[in-house]
C-alpha positions in Angstrom: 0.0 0.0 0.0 1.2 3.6 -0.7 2.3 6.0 1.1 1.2 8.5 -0.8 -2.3 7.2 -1.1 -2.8 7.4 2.3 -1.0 10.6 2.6 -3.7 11.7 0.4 -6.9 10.1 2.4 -6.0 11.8 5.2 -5.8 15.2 3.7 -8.9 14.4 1.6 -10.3 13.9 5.3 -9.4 17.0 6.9 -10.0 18.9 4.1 -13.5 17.4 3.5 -14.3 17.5 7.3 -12.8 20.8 8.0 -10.9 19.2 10.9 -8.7 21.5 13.0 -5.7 19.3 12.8 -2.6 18.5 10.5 -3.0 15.1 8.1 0.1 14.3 9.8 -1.5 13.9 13.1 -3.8 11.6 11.5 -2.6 8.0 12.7 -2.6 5.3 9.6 -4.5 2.6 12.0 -6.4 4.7 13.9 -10.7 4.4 14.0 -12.1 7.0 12.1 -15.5 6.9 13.9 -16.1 6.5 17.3 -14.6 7.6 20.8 -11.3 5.8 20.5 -10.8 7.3 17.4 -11.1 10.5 15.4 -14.5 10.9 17.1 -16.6 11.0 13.5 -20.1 10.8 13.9 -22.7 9.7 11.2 -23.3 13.4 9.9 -19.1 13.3 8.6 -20.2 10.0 6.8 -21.7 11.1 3.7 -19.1 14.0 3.7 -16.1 11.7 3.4 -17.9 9.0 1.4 -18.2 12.1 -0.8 -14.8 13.0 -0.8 -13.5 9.8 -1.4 -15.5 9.5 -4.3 -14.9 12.8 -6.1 -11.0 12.5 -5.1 -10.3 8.8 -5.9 -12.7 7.5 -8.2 -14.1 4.9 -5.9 -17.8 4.0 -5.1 -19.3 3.4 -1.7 -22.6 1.8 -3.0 -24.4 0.9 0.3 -23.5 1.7 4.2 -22.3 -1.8 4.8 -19.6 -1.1 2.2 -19.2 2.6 3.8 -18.6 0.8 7.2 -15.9 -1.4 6.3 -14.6 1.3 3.8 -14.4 4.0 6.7 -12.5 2.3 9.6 -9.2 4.0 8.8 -7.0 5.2 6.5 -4.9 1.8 6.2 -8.6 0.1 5.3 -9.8 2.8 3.0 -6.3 3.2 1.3 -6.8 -0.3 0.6 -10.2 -0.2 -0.9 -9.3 2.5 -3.0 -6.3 0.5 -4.5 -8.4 -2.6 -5.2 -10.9 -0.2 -6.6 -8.4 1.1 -9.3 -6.7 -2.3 -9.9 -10.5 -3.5 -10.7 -11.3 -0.9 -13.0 
């Protein structure tokens, strides 16, 4: 997996999500959603399925797929890269 993909996720996410932190501070492994985590919520859902979508080309058809799409950058950096490999 690149580095430079997820490089890119995780300023897709900040940018998308207006967070008020670096994409640097945004650990590879670490839960997007959730308390242990970033702290996303179900309103910055459709944002970053969104921005993933306009940025990288992928689709996030259903919320199943969002869910396993969304747990962190490692996991969505790897969905995108099967995406394009697919297509």
């Amino acid at each position: 997996m690149s580095d430079t993909l997820r490089k890119e996720i995780k300023e897709a996410i900040v940018r998308a999500l207006r967070l008020p932190m670096s994409p640097d501070e945004i650990q590879d492994d670490v839960p997007l959603f959730g308390p242990d985590g970033l702290g996303l919520d179900s309103i910055d859902v459709l944002e970053l399925v969104l921005e993933l979508e306009r940025s990288f080309g992928v689709k996030i058809t259903d919320e199943a797929t969002g869910a396993k799409v969304l747990r962190s950058v490692d996991v969505s950096a790897a969905y995108v890269e099967a995406q394009r490999q697919a297509g």
